[in-house]
N, C-alpha and C positions, 0 to 999 in steps of 0.2 A: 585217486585210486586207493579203494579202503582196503585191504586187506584183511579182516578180523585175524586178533591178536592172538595166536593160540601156543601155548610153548611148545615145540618141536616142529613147528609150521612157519612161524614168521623168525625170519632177518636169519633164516639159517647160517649162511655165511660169516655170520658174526660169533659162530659156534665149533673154536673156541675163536678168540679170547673169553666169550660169554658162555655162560651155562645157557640152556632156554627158556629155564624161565626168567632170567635177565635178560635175554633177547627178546624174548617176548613182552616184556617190560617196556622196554623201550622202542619198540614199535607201537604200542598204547601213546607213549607219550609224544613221539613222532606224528600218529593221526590225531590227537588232539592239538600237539602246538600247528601244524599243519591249516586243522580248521577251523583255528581261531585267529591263524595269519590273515585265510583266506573271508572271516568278518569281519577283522578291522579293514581289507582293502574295499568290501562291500560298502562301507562308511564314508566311503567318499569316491565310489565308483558303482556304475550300475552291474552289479555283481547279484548274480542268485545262487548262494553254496550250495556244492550238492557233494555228498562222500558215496561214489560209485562204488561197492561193495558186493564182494565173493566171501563164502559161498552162497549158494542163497541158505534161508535159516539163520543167518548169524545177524539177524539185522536188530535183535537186542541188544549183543555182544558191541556192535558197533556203534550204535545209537549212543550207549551209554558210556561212551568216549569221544563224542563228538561234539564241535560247537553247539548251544542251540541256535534254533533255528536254520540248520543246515539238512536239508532233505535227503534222502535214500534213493540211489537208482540200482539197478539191479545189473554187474557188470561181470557174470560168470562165464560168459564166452557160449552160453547153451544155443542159441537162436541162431538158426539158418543164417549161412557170409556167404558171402561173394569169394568164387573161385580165387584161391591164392591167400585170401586172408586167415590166418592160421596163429595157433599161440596166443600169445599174451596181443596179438594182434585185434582177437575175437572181441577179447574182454577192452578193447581201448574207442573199438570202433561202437561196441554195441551201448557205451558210455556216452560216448557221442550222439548217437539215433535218440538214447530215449531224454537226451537234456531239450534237443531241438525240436524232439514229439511235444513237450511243453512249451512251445513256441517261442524259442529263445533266441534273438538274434543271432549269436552265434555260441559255440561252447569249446570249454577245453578241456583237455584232461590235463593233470596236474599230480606231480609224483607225491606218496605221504613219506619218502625218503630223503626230503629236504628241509630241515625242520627250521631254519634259520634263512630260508631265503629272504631276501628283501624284499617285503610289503610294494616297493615302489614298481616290482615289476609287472607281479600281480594289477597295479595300477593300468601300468603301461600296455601289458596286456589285453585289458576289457577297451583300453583308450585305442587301438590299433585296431579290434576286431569289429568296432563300432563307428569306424572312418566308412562313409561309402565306396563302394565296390568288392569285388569278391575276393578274398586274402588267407593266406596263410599267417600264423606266428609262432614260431619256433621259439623255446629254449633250450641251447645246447651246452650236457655237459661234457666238462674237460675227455672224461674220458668216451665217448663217439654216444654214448645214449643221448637224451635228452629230457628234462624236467618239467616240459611243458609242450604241446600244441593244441593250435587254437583253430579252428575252423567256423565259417561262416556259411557254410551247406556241406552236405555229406557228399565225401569226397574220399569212396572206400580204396581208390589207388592207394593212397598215403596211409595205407598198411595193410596193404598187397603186399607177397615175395619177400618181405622183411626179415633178416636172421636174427629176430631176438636173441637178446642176451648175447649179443657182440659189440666191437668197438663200431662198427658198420652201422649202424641203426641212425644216427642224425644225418650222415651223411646219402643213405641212401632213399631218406625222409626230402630232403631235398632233389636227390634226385627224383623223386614222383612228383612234385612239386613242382619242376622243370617241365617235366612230360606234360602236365595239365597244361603247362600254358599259367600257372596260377603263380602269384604274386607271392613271396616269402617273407615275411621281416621278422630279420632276427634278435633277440633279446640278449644283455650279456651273456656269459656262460655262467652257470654256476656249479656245485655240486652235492652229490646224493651220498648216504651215509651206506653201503653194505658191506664192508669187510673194514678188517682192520686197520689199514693203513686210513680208510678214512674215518672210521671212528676214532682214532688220533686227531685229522683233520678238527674236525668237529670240536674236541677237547683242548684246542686249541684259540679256535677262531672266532672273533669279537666282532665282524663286520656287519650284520645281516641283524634278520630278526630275532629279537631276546630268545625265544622258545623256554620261559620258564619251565614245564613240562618236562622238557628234555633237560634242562639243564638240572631240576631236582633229580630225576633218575640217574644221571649221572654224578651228581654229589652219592647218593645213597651205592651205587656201586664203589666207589672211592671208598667208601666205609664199609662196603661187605653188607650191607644192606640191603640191597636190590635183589630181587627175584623172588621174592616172600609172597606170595598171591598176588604181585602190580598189575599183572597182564587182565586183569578184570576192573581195576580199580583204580587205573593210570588215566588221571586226568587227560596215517598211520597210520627198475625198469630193466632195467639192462646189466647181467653182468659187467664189472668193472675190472678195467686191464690197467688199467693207470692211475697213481694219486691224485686226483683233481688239485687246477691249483684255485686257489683262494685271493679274492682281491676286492675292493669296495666298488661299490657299480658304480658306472657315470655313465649318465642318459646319452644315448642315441639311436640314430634310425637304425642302422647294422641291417638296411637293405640287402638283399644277394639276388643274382639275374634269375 
């Protein structure tokens, strides 16, 4: 989910400790390590990159932050939902419609606030949604959003009635999930960078994907560097009520009924 990078627009939350145009900086670099995680997992999983991007117009702004060969979908929330589905709801499900209008077995969306997730899950991900029969895949972070779902037909419950931008949201993800009747597996947890406590996080943690990208913009802030015109040139879900914790994945199913 591309956000174009605009100072005073992206990773608000982050403002302060950040000015915006270091916030904005760093959501550049965010959508770039992001979809360059999401082609090295293409390299040995059958993956087609796509940076679902608002608003419309900004699709230079974003392109020229983004892996190549990663495609443009159009995810501003405008096109006619289904009763209930509302917010950042609009923009997740209409992400979904136009990956699987390109006949894609199944699709996911995927947060650009996670810049160091582990590659493998990404893996695990395309590996689960491409098992036969009809599935859900979750990934859920610490604090109740989630970083990842993966769907195998459009399936607009699972973001029906949702109160975005609560601790609520994975949880009540699975409960639509329940209601279908549809199968869930869930991924470890991991977490998303918006506010301060987890930008500490972040500047901390060594487990996950390198996110060169991110970790140069955050050198250059350390030096009072960052915010200089990056938000163009930087090689990106849910309110967060809790410090996510941090820990190395170890593969498994993490089934739920």
């Amino acid at each position: 989910m591309a956000k174009a990078p605009q100072p005073g627009r992206s990773k608000t939350r982050l403002c302060p400790p950040l000015a915006p145009e270091e916030a904005a900086a760093l959501s550049a670099a965010f959508l770039h390590d992001t979809t360059r995680n999401v082609a090295e997992a293409a390299a040995t999983a059958p993956i087609a990159p796509y940076a679902a991007y608002a608003p419309a117009g900004a699709e230079d702004l974003v392109r020229a932050g983004i892996a190549p060969g990663t495609a443009l979908v159009l995810a501003d929330g405008s096109p006619p939902m289904p009763e209930g589905v509302d917010g950042f709801g609009r923009c997740l499900l209409q992400a979904i419609d136009g990956m699987l209008a390109e006949g894609h077995e199944a699709a996911c969306v995927l947060s650009s606030d996670c810049p160091t997730l582990p590659t493998a899950l990404l893996v695990e991900a395309a590996r689960l949604l491409l098992e036969p029969g009809d599935r859900a895949v979750l990934g859920a972070c610490a604090d109740g959003g989630y970083y990842l779902l993966g769907l195998k037909a459009r399936h607009p419950e699972m973001f029906s009635c949702i109160a975005w931008s609560t601790a609520s949201v994975a949880e009540a993800t699975r409960a639509r999930a329940r209601g279908l009747g549809l199968d869930l597996v869930e991924l470890p947890p991991w977490y998303d960078v918006d506010d301060a406590a987890s930008l500490a996080c972040l500047r901390a943690e060594r487990n996950g994907y390198a996110a060169p990208a991110t970790r140069a913009v955050l050198a250059r802030l350390d030096r009072g560097e960052a915010g200089r015109g990056d938000a163009a040139a930087a090689p990106g879900m849910t309110e967060r009520r809790r410090q996510a914790a941090i820990r190395p994945w170890r593969r498994g199913t993490g089934r739920t009924p």
